[in-house]
Backbone as XML, in Angstrom:
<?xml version="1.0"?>
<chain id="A" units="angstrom">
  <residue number="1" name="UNK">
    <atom name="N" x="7.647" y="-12.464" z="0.987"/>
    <atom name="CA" x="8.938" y="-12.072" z="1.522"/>
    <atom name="C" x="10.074" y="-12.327" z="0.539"/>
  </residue>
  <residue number="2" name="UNK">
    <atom name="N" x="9.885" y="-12.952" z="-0.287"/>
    <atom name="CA" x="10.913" y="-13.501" z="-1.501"/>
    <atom name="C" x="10.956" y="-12.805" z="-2.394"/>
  </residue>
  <residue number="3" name="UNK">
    <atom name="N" x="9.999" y="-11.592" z="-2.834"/>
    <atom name="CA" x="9.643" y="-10.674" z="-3.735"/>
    <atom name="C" x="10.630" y="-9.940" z="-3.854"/>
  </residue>
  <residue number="4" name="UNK">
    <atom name="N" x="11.117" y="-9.370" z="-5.203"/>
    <atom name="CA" x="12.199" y="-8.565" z="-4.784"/>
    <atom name="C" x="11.752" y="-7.168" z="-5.253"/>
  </residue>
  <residue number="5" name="UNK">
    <atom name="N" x="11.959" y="-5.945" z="-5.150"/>
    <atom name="CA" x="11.224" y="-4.563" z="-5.857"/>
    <atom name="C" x="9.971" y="-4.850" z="-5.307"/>
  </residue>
  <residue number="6" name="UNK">
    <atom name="N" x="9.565" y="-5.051" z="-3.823"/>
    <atom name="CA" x="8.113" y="-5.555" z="-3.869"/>
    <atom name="C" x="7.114" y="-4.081" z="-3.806"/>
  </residue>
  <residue number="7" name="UNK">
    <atom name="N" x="7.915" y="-3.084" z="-3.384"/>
    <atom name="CA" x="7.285" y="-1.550" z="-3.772"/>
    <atom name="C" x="7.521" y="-0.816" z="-4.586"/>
  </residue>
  <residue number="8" name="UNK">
    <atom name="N" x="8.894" y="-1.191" z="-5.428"/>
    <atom name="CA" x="9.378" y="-0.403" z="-6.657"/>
    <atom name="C" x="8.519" y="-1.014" z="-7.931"/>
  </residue>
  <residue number="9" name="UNK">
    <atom name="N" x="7.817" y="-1.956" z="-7.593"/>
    <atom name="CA" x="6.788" y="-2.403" z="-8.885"/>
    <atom name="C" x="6.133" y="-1.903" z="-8.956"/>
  </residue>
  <residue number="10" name="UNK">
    <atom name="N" x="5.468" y="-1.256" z="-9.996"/>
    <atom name="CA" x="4.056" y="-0.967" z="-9.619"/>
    <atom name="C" x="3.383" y="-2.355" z="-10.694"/>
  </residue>
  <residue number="11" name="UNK">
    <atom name="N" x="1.600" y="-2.557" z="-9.763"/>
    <atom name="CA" x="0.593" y="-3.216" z="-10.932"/>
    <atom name="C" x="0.568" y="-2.547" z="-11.976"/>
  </residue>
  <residue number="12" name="UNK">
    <atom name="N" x="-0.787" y="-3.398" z="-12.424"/>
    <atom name="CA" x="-1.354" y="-2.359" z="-13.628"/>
    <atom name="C" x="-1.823" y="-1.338" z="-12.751"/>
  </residue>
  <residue number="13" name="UNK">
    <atom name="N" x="-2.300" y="-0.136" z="-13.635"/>
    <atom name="CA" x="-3.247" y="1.072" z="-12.962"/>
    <atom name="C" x="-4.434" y="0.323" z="-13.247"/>
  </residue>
  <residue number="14" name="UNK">
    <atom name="N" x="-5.160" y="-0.020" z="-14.114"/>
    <atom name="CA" x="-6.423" y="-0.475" z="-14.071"/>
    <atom name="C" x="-6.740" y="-1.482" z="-13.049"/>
  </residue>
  <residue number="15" name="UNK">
    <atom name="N" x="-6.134" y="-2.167" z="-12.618"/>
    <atom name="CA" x="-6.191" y="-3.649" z="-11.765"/>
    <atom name="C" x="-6.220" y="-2.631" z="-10.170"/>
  </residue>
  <residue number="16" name="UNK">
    <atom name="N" x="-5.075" y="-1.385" z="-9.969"/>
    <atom name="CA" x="-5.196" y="-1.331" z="-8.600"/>
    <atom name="C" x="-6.702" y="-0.562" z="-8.703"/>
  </residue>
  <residue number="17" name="UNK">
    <atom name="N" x="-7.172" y="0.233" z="-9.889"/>
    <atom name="CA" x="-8.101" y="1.361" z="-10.045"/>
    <atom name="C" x="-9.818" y="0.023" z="-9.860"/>
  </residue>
  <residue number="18" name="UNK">
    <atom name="N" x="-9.605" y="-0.879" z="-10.189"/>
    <atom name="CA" x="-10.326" y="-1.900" z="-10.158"/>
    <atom name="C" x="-10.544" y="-1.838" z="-8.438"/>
  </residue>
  <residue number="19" name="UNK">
    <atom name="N" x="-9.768" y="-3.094" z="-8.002"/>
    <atom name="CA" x="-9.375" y="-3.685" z="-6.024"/>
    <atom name="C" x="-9.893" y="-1.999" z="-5.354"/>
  </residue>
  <residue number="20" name="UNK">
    <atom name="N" x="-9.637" y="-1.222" z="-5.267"/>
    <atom name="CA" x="-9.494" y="0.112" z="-4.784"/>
    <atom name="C" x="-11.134" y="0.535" z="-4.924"/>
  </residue>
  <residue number="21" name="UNK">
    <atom name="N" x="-11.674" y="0.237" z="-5.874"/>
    <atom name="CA" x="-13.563" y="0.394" z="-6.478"/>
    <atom name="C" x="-13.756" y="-0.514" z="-5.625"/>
  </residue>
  <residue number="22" name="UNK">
    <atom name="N" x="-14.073" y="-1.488" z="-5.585"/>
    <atom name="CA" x="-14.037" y="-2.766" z="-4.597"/>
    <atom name="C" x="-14.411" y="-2.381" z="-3.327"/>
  </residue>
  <residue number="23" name="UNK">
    <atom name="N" x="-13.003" y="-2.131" z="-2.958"/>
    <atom name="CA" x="-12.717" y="-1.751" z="-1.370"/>
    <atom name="C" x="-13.867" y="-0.714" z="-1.109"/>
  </residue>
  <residue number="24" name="UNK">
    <atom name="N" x="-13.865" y="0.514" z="-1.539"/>
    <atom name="CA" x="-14.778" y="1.554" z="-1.313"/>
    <atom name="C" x="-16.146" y="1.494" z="-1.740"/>
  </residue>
  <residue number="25" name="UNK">
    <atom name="N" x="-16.582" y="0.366" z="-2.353"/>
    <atom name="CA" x="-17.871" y="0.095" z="-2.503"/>
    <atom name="C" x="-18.493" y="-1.027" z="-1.407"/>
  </residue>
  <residue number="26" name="UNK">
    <atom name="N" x="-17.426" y="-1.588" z="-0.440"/>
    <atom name="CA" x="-17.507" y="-1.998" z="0.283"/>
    <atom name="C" x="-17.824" y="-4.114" z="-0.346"/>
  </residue>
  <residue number="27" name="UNK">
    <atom name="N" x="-17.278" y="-4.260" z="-1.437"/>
    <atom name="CA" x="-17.058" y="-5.323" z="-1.628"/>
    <atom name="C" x="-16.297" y="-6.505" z="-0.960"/>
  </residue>
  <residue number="28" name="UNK">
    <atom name="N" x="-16.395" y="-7.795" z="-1.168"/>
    <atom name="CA" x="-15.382" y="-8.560" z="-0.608"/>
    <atom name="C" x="-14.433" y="-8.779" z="-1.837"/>
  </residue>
  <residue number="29" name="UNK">
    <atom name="N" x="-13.341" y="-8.360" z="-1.439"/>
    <atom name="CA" x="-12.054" y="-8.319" z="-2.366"/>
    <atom name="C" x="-10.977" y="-10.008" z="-2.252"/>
  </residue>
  <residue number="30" name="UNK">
    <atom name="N" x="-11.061" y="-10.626" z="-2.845"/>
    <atom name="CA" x="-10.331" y="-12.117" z="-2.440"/>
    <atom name="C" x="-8.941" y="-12.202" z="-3.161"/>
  </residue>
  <residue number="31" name="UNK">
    <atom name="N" x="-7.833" y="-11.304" z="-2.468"/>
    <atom name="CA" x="-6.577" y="-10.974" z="-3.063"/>
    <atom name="C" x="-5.575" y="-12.070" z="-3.651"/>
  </residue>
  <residue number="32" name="UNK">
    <atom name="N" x="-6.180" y="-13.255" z="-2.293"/>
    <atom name="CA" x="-5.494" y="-14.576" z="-2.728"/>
    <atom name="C" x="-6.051" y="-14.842" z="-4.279"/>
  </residue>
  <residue number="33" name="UNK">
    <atom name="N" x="-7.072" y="-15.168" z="-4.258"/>
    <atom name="CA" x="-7.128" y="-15.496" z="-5.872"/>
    <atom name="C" x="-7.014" y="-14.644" z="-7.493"/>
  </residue>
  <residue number="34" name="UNK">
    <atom name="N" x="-7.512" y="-13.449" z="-6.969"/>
    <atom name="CA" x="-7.623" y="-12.443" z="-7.885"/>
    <atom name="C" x="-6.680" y="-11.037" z="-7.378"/>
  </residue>
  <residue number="35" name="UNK">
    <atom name="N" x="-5.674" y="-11.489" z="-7.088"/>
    <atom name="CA" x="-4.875" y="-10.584" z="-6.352"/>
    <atom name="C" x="-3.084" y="-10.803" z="-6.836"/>
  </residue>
  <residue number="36" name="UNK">
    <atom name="N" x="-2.272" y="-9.622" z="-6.929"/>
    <atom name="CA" x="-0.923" y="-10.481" z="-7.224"/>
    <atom name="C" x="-0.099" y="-9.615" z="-6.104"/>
  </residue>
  <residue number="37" name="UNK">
    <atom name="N" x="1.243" y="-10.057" z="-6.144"/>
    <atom name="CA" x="2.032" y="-9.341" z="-5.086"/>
    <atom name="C" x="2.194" y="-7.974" z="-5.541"/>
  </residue>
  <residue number="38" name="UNK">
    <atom name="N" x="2.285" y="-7.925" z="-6.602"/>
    <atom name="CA" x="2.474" y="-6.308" z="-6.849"/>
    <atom name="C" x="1.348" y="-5.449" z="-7.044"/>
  </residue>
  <residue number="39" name="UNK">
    <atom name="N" x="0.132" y="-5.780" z="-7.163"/>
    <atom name="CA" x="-0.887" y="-5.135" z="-7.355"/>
    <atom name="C" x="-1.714" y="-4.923" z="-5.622"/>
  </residue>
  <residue number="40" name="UNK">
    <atom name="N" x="-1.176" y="-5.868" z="-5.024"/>
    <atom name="CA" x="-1.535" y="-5.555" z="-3.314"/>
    <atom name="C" x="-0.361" y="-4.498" z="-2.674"/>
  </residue>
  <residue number="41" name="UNK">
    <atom name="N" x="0.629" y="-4.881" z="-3.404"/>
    <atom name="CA" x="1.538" y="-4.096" z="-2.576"/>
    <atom name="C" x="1.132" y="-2.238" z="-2.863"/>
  </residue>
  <residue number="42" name="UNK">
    <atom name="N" x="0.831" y="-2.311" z="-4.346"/>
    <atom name="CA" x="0.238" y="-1.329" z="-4.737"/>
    <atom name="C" x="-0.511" y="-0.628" z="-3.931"/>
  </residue>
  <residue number="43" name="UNK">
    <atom name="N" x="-1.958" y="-1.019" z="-4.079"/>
    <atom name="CA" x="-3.476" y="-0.660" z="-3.236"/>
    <atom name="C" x="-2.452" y="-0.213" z="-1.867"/>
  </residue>
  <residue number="44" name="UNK">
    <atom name="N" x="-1.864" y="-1.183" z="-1.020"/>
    <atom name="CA" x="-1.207" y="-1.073" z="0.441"/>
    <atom name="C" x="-0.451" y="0.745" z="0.476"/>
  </residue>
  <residue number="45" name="UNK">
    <atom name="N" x="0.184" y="1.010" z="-0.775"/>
    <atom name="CA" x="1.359" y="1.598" z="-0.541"/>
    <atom name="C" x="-0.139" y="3.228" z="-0.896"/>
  </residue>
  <residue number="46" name="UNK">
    <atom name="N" x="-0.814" y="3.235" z="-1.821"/>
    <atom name="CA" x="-2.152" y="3.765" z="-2.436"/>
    <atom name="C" x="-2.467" y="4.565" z="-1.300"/>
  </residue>
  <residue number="47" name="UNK">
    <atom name="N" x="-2.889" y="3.178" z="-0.375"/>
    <atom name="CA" x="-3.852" y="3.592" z="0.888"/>
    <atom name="C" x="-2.964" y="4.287" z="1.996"/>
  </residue>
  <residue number="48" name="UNK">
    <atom name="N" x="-1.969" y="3.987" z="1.653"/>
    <atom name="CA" x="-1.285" y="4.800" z="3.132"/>
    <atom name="C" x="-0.749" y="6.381" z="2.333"/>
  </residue>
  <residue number="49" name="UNK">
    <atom name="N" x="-0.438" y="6.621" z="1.303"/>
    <atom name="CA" x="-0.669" y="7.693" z="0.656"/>
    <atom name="C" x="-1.418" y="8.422" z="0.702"/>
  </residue>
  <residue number="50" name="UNK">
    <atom name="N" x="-2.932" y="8.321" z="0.757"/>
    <atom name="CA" x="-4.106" y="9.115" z="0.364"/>
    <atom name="C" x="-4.866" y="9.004" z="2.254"/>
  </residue>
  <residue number="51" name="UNK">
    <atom name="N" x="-4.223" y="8.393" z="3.168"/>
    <atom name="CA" x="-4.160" y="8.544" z="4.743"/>
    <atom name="C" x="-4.243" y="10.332" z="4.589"/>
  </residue>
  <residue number="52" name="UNK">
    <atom name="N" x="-5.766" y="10.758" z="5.347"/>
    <atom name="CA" x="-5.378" y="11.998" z="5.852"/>
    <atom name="C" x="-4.346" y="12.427" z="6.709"/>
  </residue>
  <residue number="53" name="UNK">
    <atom name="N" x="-4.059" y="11.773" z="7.862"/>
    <atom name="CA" x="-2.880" y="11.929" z="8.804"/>
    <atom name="C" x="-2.109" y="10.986" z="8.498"/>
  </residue>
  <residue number="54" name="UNK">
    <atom name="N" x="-0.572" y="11.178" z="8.279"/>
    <atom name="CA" x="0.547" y="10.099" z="8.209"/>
    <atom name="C" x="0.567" y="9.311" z="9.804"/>
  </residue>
  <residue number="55" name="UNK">
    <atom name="N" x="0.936" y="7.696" z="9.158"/>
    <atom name="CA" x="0.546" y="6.619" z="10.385"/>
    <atom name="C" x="1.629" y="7.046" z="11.095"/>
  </residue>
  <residue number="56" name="UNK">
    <atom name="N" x="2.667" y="8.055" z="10.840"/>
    <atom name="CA" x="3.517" y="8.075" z="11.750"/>
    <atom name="C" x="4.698" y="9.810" z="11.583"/>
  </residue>
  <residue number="57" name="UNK">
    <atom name="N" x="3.832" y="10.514" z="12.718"/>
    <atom name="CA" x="3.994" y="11.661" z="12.710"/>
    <atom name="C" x="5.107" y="12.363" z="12.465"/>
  </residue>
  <residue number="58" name="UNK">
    <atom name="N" x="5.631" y="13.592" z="12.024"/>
    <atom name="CA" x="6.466" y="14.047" z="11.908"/>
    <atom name="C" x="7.412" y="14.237" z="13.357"/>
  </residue>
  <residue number="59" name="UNK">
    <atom name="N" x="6.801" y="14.199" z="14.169"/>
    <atom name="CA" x="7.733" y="14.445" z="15.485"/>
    <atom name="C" x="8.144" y="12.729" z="16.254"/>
  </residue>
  <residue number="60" name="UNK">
    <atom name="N" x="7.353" y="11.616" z="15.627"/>
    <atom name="CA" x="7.851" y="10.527" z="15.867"/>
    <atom name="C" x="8.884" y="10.140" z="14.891"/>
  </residue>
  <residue number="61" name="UNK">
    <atom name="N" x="9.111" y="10.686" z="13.656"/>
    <atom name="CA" x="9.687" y="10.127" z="12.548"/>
    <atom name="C" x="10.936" y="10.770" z="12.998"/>
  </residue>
  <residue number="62" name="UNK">
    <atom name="N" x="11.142" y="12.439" z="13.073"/>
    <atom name="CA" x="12.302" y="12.896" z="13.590"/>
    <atom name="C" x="13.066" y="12.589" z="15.127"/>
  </residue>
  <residue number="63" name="UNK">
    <atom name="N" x="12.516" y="11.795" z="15.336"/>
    <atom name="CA" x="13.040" y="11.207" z="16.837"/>
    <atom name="C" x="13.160" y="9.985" z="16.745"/>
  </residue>
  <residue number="64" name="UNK">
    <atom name="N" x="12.886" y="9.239" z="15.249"/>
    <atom name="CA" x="13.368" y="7.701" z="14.833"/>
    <atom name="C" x="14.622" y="7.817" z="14.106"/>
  </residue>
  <residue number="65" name="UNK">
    <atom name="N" x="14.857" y="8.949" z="13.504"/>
    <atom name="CA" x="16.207" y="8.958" z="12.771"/>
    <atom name="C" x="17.133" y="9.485" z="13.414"/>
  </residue>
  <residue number="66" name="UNK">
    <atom name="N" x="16.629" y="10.280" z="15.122"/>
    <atom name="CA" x="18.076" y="10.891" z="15.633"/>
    <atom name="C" x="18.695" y="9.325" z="16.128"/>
  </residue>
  <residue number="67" name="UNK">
    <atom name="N" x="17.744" y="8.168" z="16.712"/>
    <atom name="CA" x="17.563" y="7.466" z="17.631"/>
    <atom name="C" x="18.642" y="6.352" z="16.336"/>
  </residue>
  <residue number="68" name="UNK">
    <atom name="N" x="18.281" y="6.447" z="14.935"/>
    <atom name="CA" x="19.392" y="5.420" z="13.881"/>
    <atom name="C" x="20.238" y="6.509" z="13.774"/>
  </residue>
  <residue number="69" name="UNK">
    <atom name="N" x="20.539" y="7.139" z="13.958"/>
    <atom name="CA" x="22.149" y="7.989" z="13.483"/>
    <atom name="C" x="22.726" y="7.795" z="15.043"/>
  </residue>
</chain>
């Protein structure tokens, strides 16, 4: 929570291209130790990118911004 740019960072590419092999090979990935804030935030931001359906639909999203204006 103290992080600042904690999504405008990116990791390395090799490190998320690494965790990401991992994940889909069905490894145990141990982020605490071999893991940094920006290279999780990475994979996190990765995985919701490459989401076939967005976690949050176009007709919920346009009815979240009439609801903040």
């Amino acid at each position: 929570l103290q992080r600042v740019g904690i999504f405008r960072i990116s990791s390395s590419v090799n490190k998320i291209k690494e965790l990401k092999q991992k994940y889909n090979q069905g490894e145990k990935v141990d982020l605490i130790n071999h893991g940094d804030v920006d290279s999780v935030a990475s994979l996190l931001k990765l995985f919701l990118n490459e989401l076939p359906v967005a976690v949050l639909p176009d007709s919920v999203c346009a009815g979240m911004l009439k609801a903040f204006q």
